[in-house]
C-alpha positions as CSV (number, residue, x, y, z in Angstrom):
1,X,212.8,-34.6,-102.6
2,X,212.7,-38.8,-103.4
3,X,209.6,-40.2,-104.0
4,X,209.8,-42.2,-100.7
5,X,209.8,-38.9,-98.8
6,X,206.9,-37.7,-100.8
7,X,205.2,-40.9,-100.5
8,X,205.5,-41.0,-96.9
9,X,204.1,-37.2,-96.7
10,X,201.4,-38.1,-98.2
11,X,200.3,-40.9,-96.4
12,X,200.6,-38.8,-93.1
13,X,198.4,-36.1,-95.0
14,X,195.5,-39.0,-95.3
15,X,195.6,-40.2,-92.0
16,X,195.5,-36.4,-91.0
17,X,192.4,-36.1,-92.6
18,X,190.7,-39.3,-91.8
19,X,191.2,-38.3,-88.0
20,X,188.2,-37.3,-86.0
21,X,188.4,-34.3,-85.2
22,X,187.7,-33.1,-81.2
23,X,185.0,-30.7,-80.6
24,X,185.7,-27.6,-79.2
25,X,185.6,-26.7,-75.5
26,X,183.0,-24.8,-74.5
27,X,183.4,-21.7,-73.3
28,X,182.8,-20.4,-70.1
29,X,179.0,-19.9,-68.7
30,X,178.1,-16.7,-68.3
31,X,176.3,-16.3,-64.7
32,X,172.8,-15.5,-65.7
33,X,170.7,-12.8,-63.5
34,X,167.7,-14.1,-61.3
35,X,164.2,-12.7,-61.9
36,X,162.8,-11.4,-59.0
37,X,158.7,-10.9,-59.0
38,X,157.7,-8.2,-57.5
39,X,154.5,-9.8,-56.2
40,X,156.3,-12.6,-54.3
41,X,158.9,-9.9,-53.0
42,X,155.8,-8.1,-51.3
43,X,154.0,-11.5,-50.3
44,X,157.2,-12.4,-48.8
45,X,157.8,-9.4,-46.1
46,X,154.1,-9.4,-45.6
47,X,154.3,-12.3,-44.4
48,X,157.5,-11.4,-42.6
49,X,155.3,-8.5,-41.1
50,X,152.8,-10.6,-39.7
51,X,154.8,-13.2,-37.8
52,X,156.6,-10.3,-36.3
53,X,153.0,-8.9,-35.4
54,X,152.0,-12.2,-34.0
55,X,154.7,-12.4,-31.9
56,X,154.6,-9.2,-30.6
57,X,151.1,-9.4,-29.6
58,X,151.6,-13.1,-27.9
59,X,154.7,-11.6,-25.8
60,X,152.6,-8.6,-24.9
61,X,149.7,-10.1,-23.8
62,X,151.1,-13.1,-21.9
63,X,150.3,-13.0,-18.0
64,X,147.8,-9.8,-18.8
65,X,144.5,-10.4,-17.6
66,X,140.6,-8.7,-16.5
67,X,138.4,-9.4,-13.9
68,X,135.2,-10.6,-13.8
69,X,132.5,-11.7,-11.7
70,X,131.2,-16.0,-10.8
71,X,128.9,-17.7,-9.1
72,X,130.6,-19.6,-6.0
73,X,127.4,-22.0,-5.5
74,X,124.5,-22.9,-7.7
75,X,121.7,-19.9,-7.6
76,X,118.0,-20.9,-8.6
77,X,116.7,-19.0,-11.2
78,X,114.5,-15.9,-9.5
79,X,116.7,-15.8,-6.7
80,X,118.2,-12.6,-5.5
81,X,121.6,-12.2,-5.7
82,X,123.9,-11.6,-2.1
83,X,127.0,-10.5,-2.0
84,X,128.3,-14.3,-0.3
85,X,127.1,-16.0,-3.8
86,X,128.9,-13.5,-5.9
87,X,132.7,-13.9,-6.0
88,X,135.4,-11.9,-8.6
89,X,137.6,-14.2,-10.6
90,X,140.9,-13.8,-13.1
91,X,140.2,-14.2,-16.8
92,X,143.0,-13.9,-19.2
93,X,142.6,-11.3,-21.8
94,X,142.1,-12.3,-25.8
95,X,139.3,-12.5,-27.8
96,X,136.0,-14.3,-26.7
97,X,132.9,-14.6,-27.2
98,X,131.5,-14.3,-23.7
99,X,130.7,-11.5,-22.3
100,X,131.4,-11.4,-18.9
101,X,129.8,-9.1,-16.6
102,X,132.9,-7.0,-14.7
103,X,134.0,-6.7,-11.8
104,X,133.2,-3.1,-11.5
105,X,129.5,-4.2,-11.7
106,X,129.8,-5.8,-8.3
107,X,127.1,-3.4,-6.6
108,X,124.7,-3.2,-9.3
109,X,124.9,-7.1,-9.6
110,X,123.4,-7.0,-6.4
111,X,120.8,-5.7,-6.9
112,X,119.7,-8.6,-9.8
113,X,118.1,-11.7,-9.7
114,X,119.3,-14.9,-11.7
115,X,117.4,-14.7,-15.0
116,X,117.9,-18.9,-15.4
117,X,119.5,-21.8,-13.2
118,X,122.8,-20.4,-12.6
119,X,125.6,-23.4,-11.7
120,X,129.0,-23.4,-9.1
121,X,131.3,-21.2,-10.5
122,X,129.5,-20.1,-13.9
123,X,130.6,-16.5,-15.1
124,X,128.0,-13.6,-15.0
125,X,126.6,-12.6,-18.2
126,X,124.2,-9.4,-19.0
127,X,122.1,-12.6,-19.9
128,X,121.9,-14.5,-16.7
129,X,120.9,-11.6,-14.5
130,X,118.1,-9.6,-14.4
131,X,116.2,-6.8,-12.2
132,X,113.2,-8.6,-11.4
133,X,111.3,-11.5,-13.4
134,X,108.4,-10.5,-14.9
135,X,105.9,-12.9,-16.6
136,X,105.5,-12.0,-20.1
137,X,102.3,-10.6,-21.8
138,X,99.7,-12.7,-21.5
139,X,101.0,-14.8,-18.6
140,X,100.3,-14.4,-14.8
141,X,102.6,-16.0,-11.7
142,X,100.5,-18.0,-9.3
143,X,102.3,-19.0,-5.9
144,X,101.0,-22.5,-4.8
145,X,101.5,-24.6,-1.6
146,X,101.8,-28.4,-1.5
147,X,102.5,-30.6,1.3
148,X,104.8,-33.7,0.1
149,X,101.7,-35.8,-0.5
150,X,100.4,-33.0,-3.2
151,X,103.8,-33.0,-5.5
152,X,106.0,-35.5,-7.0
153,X,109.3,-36.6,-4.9
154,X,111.6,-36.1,-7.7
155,X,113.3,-32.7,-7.5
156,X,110.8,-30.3,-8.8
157,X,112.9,-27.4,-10.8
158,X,112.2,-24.2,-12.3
159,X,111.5,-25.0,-16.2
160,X,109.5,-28.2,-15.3
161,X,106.3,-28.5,-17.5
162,X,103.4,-29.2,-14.9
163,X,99.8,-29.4,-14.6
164,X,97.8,-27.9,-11.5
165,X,94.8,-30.4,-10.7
166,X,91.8,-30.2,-8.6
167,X,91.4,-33.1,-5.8
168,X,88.1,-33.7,-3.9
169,X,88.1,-33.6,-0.5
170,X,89.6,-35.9,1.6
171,X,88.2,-38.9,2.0
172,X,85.2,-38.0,-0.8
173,X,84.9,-40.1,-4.1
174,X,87.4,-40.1,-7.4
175,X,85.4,-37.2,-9.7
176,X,83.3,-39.1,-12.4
177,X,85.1,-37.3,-15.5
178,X,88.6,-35.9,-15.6
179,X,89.6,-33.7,-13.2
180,X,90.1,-29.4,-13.8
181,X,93.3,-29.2,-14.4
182,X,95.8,-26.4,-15.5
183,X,98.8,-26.5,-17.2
184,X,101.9,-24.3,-16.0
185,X,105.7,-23.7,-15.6
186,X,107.7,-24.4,-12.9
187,X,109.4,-20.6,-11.7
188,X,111.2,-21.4,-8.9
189,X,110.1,-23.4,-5.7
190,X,111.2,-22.8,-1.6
191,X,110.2,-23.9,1.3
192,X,107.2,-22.6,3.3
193,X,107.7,-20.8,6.7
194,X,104.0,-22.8,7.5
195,X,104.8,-26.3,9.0
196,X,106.3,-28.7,5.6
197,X,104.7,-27.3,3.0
198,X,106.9,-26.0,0.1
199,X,105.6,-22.9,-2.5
200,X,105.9,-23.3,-5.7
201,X,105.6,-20.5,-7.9
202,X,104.0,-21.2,-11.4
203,X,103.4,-19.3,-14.9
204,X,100.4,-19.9,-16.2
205,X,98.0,-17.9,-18.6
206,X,96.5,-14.5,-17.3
207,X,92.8,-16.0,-18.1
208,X,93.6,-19.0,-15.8
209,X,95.3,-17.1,-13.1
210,X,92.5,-17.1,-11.3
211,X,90.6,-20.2,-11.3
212,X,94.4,-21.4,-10.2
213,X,94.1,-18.9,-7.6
214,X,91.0,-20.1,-6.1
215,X,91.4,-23.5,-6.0
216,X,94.9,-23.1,-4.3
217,X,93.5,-21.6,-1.4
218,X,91.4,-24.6,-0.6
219,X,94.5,-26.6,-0.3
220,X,92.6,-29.1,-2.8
221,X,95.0,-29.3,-5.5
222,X,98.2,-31.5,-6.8
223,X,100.8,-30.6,-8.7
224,X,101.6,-33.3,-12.1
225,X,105.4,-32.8,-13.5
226,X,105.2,-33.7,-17.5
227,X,108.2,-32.5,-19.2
228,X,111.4,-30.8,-17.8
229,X,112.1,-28.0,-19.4
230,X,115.9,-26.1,-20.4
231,X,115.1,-23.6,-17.1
């Protein structure tokens, strides 16, 4: 071999060397395996579960519906349910918190009284209707009369705080020092079948149902509104 040849090898043995050298290719990724949680796997179809549920229930119960019984005018409180005021309506079915008295009940609702100021078609409750009023312990109902002169103009309505007081004759003097005078609750009011009187019926403690009774029949009384009540 000359020495140019082995020169020349040698040179392309150096720049052999000096080369940067290319990395390597990397291999191919192996596909790695998801981790599936049990918990979120269950979560998942109960959750699943539910809509289906849900969806169910809403198809089902669509167009499905009860009756139940209305007022078709407004009904005083202590009046006596007829068969005209009482009408049966549609309700859809779902959850509510009313409780509506059913159509079933028809008869038996007849035989009730309204228990407070019932209004154009308001739903019967076991709440609104009653056998008969009774006064609670303690307390006494006192019917009064009053011609228009002896009772405010405004509408008087069951609920109405009032106070029943004495008047002197006609035509005698004002009383000197304030007048007797009971206080009472409005219970319902109607008119009188004697000329334009109207009778109100009042609540007023058992120990004053008396004197109230008394002075009543003299005619000799007014009737003073001073606070509306719920009714």
């Amino acid at each position: 071999m000359s020495s140019g040849t082995k020169v020349a090898n040698q040179e392309q043995h150096v720049r052999s060397a000096t080369r940067p050298q290319r990395p390597a290719s990397p291999g191919p990724l192996k596909p790695t395996r998801a981790r599936r949680r049990p918990a979120l796997i269950a979560l998942g179809l109960a959750l699943v579960a539910l809509s289906v549920l849900a969806s169910v229930y809403v198809t089902t119960s669509q167009g499905e519906t009860y009756q139940a019984l209305a007022v078709n005018k407004p009904i005083p409180r202590g009046t006596a349910l007829t068969a005209s005021d009482v009408v049966v309506v549609e309700l859809p079915t779902g959850p509510s918190a009313l409780k509506s008295v059913s159509a079933d009940e028809f008869d038996q609702t007849l035989t009730t009284v309204a228990a407070t100021d019932l209004k154009e078609g308001q739903l019967l409750t076991p709440d609104s209707i009653a056998p008969e009023l009774a006064p609670p312990s303690g307390q006494s109902i006192v019917g009064v009369a009053l011609a228009p002169n002896q009772m405010p103009t405004s509408g008087l309505q069951a609920g109405n705080a009032v106070r029943i007081v004495e008047t002197p004759a006609t035509g005698g003097e004002p009383p000197v020092e304030a007048p007797f005078s009971i206080a009472a609750t409005v219970i319902s009011t109607k008119p009188s079948s004697l000329g334009d009187q109207t009778v109100v019926d009042v609540q007023v403690a058992s120990n004053n149902a008396a004197a109230l009774a008394a002075r009543a029949a003299t005619g000799r009384v007014a009737l003073v509104i001073d606070a509306v009540g719920a009714g």
